[in-house]
C-alpha positions as CSV (number, residue, x, y, z in Angstrom):
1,X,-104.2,-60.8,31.0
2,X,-102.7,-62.4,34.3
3,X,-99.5,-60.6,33.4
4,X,-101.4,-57.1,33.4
5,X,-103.4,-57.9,36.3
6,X,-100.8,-57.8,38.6
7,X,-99.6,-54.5,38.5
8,X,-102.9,-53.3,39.3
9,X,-103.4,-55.3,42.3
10,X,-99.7,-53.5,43.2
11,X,-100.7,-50.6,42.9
12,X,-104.2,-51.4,44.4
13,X,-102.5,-53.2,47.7
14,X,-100.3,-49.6,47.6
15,X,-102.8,-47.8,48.2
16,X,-104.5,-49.5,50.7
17,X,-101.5,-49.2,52.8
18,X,-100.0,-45.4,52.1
19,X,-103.8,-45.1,53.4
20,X,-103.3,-47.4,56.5
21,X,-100.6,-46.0,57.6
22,X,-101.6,-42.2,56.7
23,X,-104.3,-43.2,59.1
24,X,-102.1,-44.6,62.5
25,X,-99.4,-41.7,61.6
26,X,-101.8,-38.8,61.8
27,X,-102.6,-39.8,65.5
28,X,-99.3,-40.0,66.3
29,X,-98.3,-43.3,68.4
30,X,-95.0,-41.7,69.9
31,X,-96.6,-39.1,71.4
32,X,-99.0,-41.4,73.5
33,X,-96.2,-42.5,75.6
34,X,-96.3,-40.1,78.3
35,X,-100.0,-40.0,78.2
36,X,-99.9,-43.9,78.8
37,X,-97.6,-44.0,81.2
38,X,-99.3,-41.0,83.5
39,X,-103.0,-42.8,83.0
40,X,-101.3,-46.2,84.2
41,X,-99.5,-44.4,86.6
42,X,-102.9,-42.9,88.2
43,X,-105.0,-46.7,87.6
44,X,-101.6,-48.0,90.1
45,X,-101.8,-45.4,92.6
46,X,-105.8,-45.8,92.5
47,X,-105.4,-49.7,92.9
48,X,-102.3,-50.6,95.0
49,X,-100.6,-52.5,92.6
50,X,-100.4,-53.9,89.0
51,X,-104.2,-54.3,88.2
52,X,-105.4,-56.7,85.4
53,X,-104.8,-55.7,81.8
54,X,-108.2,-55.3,81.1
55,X,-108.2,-52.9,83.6
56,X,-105.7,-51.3,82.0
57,X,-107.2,-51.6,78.7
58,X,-110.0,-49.8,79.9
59,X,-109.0,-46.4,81.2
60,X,-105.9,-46.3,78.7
61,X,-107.5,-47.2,75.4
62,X,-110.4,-43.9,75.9
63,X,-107.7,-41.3,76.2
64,X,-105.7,-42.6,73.5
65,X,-108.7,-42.0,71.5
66,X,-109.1,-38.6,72.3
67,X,-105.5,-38.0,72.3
68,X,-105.1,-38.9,68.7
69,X,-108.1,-37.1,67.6
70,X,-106.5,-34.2,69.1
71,X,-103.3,-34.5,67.4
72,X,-105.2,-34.9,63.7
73,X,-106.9,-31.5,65.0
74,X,-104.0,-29.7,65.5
75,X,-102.6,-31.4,61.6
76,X,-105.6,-30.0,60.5
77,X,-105.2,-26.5,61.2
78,X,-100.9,-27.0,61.4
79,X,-101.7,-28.0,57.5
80,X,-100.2,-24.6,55.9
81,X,-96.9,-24.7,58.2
82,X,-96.8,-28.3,57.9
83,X,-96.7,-28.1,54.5
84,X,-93.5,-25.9,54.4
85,X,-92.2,-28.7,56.5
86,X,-92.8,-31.2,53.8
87,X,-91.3,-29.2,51.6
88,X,-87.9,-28.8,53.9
89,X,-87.2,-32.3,55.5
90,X,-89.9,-34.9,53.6
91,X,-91.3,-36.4,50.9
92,X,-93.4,-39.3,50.1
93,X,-96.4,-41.4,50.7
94,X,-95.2,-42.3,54.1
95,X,-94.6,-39.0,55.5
96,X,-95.6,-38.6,59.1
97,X,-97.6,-35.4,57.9
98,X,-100.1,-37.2,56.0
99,X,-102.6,-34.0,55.5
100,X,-99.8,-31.7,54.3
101,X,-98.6,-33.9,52.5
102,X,-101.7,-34.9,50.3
103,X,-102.4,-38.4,51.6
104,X,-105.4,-37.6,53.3
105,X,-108.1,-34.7,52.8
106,X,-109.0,-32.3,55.4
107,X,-112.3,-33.5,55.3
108,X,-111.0,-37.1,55.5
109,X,-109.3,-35.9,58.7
110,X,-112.6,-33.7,60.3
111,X,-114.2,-36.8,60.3
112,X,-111.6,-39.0,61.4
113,X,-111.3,-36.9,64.3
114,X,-114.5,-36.4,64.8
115,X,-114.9,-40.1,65.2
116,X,-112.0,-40.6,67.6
117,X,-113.7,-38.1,69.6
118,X,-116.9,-40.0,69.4
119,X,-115.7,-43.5,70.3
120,X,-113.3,-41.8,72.6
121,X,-115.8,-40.2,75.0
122,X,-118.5,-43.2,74.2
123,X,-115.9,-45.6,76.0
124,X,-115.0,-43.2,78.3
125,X,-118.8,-43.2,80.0
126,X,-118.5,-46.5,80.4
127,X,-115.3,-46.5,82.9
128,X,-117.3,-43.4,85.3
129,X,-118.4,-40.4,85.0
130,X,-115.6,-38.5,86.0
131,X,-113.4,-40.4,83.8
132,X,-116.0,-38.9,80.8
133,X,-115.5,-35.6,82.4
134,X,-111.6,-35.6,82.2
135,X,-112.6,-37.1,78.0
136,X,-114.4,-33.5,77.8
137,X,-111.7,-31.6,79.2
138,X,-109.3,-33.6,76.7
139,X,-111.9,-32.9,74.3
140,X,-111.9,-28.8,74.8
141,X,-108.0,-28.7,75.6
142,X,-107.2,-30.0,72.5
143,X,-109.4,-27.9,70.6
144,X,-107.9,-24.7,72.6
145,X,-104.6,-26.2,71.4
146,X,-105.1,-25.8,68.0
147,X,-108.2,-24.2,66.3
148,X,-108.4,-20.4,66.1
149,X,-108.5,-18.1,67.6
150,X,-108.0,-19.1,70.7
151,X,-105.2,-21.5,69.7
152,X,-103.1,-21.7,72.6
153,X,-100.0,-23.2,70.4
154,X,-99.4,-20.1,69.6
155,X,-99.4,-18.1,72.9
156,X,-96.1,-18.7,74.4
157,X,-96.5,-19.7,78.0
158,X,-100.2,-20.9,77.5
159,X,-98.7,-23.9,75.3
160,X,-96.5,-25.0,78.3
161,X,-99.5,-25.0,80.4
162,X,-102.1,-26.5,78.7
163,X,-99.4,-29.2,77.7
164,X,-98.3,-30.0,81.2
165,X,-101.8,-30.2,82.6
166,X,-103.3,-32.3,79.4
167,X,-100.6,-35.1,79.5
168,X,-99.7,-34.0,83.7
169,X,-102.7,-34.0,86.1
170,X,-105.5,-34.4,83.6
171,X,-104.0,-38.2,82.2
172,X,-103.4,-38.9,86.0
173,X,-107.2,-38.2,87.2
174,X,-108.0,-39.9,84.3
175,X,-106.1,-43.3,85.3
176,X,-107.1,-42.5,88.9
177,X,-110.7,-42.2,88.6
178,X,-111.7,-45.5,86.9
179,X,-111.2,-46.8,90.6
180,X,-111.7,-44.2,92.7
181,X,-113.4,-40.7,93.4
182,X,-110.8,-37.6,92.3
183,X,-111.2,-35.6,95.4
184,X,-109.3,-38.5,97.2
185,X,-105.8,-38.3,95.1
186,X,-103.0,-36.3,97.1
187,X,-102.4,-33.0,95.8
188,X,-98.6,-33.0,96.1
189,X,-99.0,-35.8,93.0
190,X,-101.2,-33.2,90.8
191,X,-98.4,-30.2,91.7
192,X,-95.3,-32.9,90.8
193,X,-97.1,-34.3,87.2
194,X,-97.8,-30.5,86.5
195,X,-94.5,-29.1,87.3
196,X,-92.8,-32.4,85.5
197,X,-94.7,-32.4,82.5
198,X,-93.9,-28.7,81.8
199,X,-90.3,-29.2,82.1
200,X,-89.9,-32.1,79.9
201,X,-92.2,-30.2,77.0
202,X,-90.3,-27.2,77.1
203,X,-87.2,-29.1,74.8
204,X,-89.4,-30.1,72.3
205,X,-90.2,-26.3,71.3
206,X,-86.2,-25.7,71.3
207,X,-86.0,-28.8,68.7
208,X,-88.4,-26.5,66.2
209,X,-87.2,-22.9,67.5
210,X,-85.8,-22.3,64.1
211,X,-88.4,-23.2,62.0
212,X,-91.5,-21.8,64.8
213,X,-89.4,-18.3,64.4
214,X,-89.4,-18.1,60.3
215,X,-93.3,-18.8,60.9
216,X,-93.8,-16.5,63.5
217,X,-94.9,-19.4,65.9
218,X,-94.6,-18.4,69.1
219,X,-93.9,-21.2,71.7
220,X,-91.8,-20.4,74.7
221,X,-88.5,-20.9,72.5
222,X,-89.0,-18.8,70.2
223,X,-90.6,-16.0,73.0
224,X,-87.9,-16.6,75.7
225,X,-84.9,-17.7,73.0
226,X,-83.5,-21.6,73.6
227,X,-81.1,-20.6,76.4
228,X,-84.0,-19.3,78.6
229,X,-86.3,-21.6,77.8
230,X,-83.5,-24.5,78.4
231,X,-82.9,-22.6,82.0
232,X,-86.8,-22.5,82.6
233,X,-86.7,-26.7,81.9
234,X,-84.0,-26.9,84.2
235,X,-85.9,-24.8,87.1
236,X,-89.0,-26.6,86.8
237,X,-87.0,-29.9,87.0
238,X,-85.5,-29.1,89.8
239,X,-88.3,-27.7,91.7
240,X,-90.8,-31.1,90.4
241,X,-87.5,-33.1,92.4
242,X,-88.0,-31.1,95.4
243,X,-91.4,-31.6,95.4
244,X,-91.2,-35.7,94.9
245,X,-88.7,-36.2,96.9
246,X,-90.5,-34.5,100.4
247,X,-93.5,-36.4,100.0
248,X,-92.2,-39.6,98.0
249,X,-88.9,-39.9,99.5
250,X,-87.8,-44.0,98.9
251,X,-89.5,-44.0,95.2
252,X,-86.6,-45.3,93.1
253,X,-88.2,-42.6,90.4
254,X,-85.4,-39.6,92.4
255,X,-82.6,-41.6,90.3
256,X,-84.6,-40.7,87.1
257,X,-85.3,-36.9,88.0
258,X,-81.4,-36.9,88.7
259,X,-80.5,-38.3,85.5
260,X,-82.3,-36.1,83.3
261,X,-81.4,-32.7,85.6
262,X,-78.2,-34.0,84.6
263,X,-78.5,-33.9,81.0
264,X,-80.7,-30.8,80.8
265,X,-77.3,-29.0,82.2
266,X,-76.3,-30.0,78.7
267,X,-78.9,-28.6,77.2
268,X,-78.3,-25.4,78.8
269,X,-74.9,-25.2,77.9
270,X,-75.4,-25.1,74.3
271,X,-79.3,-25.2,73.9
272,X,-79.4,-26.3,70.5
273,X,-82.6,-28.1,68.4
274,X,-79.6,-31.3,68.2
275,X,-79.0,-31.3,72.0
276,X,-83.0,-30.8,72.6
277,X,-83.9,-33.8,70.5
278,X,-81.2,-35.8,72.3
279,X,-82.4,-34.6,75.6
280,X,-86.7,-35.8,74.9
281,X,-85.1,-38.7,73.6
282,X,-83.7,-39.2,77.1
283,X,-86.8,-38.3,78.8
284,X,-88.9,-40.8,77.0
285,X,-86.1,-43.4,77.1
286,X,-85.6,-43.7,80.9
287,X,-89.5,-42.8,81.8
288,X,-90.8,-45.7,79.1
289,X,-87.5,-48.1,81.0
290,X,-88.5,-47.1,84.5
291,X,-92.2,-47.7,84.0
292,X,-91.8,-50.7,82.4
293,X,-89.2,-51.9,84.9
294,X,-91.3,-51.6,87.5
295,X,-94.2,-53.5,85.9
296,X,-92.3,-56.4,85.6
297,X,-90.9,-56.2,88.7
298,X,-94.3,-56.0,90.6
299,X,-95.3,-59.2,88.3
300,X,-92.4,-61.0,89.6
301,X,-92.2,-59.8,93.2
């Protein structure tokens, strides 16, 4: 009987953790990066400095809440295209699509997000009030993001925008306000996230152009073609440089806009989904190394 019983608690202790991790893979860790970052970046502008953790804990934690519940929204009503995907590059218990690829119900997944959404905005009234209001903007852009038929995914141009100002502007208030009042943060700092954040989304459509286009998803790839959408990234970098560097001139952050206008004149040159994934890579790379640099560096210093 011992023999027999192991298997079972095997395949018991399996499931448990295909479930687990279809649970933390749905939200999406990677993409909370930049939405970390700008939220820190707003709490250190608000404060000065490098503020305590729980500080930190306590105007990042809220958004990645919401965050994540977006992103099982737009699985949710992605799970038709996503299950072509599937089909194409993965298979598995551990894909990173768990809805399309069976591991969790989409009713699992409604409530899952509705709970992120829940505890997201329940934590958020308790850093201010205008944090909870930039939780309820999350709350709606997401959902304009994804569900029909306004599903802004899908309009090319509208998907740059409401990306850029979701993980741009609306992260940065978000940081910013659980110290001080909104209306006080410089608005060259709102123009410069927007203009930044729109660039550095724009490669991620290119990566997908191919697959968007069999779909008939319009992003600004698959609208403008991967050359013009690669020349639009570079534009909006440059013009996001401009910007920081008249009214930050001294930030060290110049060497990291110059790095990646370097590379994106790669990307331009032969805007392919390859070059495009090497490109974000680069992007999250030296943003993730710079912030992080210059936490420790305000630790020590």
């Amino acid at each position: 009987m011992r023999y027999r019983s192991r298997p079972r608690h095997a395949s018991s202790l399996r499931k448990i953790l295909t479930k687990l991790a279809a649970y933390i893979l749905v939200t999406r860790p990677l993409g909370w990066v930049i939405a970390i970052i700008v939220v820190c970046l707003g709490i250190f502008s608000a404060y000065g400095g490098i503020p305590s953790i729980l500080l930190l804990m306590r105007g990042v934690v809220p958004c990645i809440l919401i965050l994540s519940a977006g992103y099982v929204v737009n699985q949710i009503y992605d799970v038709d295209i996503d299950r072509i995907n599937v089909l194409m590059k993965e298979t598995g218990p551990m894909s990173s699509l768990p809805i399309a690829s069976g591991v969790m119900s989409i009713r699992e997944a409604k409530i899952y997000a509705f709970s992120l959404y829940m505890l997201g905005l329940s934590l958020a009234s308790m850093v201010s009030l205008e944090y909870l209001l930039c939780g309820l903007i999350g709350v709606i852009t997401g959902i304009a993001y994804s569900v029909p038929p306004i599903r802004l995914k899908n309009r090319a141009g509208f998907d740059v925008i409401i990306n850029a100002f979701s993980f741009g502007p609306l992260c940065f208030c978000a940081g910013w306000s659980t110290l001080k009042p909104i209306i006080k943060i410089p608005l060259f700092k709102i123009i410069w996230l927007f203009l930044f954040v729109a660039a550095i989304y724009i490669p991620t459509t290119i990566i997908d152009v191919d697959f968007d286009r069999k779909l008939n998803v319009k992003t600004i790839a698959v609208t403008l073609g991967p050359r013009r959408a690669a020349v639009l990234c570079f534009v909006l970098l440059l013009i996001s440089l401009m910007v920081f560097t008249i009214f930050s001139w001294g930030s060290h952050f110049v060497y990291v806009h110059l790095f990646l206008l370097f590379m994106c004149t790669f990307l331009v040159k032969n805007p392919s989904p390859k070059r495009a994934f090497i490109f974000s890579a680069c992007i999250y790379l030296s943003c993730f190394i710079y912030f992080i640099f210059n936490v420790i560096m305000a630790l020590l210093f």
